[in-house]
C-alpha positions as CSV (number, residue, x, y, z in Angstrom):
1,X,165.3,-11.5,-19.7
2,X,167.7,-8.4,-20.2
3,X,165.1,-5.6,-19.3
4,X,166.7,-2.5,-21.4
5,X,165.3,0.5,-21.2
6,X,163.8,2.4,-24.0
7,X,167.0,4.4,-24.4
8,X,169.3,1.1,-24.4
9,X,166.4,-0.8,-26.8
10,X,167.1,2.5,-29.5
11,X,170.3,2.3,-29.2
12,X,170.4,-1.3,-30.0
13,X,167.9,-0.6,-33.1
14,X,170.3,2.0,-34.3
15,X,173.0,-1.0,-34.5
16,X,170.9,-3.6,-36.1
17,X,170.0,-0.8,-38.7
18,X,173.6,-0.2,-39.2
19,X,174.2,-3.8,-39.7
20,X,171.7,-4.2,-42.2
21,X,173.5,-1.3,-44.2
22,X,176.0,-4.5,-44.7
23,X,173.3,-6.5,-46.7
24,X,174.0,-5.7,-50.5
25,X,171.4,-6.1,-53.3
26,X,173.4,-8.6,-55.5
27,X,171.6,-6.6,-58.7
28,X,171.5,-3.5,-57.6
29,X,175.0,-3.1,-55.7
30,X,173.0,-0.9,-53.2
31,X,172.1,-1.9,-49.4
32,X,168.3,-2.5,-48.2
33,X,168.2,0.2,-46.1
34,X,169.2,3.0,-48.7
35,X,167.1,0.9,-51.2
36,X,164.4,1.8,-48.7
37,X,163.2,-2.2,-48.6
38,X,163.4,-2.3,-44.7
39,X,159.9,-1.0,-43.2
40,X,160.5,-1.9,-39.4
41,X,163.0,-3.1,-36.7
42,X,161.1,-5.0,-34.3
43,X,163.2,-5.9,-30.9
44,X,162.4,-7.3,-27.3
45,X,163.4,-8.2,-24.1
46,X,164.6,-11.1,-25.3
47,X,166.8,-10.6,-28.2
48,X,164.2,-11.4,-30.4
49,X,164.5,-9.4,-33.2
50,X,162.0,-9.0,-36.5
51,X,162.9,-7.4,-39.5
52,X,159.5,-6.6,-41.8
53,X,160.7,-5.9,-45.1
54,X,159.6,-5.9,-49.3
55,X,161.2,-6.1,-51.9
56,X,161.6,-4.4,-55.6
57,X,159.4,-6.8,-57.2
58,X,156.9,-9.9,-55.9
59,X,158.6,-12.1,-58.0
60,X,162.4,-11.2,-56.6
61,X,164.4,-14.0,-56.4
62,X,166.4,-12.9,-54.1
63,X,164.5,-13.2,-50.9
64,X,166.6,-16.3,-49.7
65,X,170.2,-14.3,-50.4
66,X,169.0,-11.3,-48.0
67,X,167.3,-13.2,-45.8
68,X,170.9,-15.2,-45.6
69,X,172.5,-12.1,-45.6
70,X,170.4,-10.3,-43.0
71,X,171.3,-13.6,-40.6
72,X,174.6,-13.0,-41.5
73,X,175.2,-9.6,-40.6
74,X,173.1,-9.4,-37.3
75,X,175.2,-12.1,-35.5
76,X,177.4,-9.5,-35.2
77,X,174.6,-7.7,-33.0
78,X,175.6,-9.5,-29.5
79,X,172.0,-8.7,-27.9
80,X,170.1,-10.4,-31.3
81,X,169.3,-13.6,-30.4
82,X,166.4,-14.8,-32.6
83,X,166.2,-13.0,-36.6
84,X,162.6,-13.2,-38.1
85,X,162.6,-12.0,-41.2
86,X,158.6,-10.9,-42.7
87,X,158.7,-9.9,-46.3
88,X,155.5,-7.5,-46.6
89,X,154.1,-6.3,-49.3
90,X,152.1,-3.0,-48.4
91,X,152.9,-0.7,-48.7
92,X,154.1,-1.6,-52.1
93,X,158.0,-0.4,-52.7
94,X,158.5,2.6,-55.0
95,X,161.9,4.7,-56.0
96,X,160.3,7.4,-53.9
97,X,161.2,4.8,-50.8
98,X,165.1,5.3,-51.7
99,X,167.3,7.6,-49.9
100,X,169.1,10.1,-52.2
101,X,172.9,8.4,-52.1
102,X,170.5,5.1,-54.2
103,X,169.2,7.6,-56.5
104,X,172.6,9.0,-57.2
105,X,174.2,5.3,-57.2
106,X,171.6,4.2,-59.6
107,X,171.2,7.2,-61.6
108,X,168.0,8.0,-61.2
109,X,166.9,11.5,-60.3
């Protein structure tokens, strides 16, 4: 066990989240973190690392490509050992959960 300390475990988050910047929506050309779809970075001790997430839609096929692409892009995260990805559904995904650089890449206002 690596015992980080609350400083080195947010500092770690801050990575993973910037990694996850790297996972593009396929449709919408935008990543899941300005798409707002990422609710919570889980990590431990361990390396164990849990990513609870939604999507635009319950019927979204694209659950496999991020989840794919989330693996992907957190090997590159030396102190991720384990990736769980939990696609959530509540609270339910909105355009209000996108940051303003989506809305402008989208065109929405």
């Amino acid at each position: 066990m690596a015992n980080y300390t609350a400083v080195e475990v947010e500092k770690i988050k801050d990575r993973i989240l910037s990694a996850l910047e790297g996972v593009i929506d396929p449709e919408l050309g935008v990543d899941i973190i300005n798409l707002g779809l990422v609710y919570a970075i889980e990590f431990d001790d361990t390396g164990r690392t849990e990513i609870q997430m939604t999507l635009t839609t319950m019927g979204c096929p694209l659950a496999d490509i991020l989840t794919d692409q989330i693996h992907d892009v957190l090997k590159e995260v030396p102190e991720v050992t384990d990736i769980d990805v939990k696609l959530v559904w509540y609270p339910a995904w909105s355009v209000d959960k996108m940051s303003r650089y989506a809305r402008i890449a989208l065109g929405i206002r």
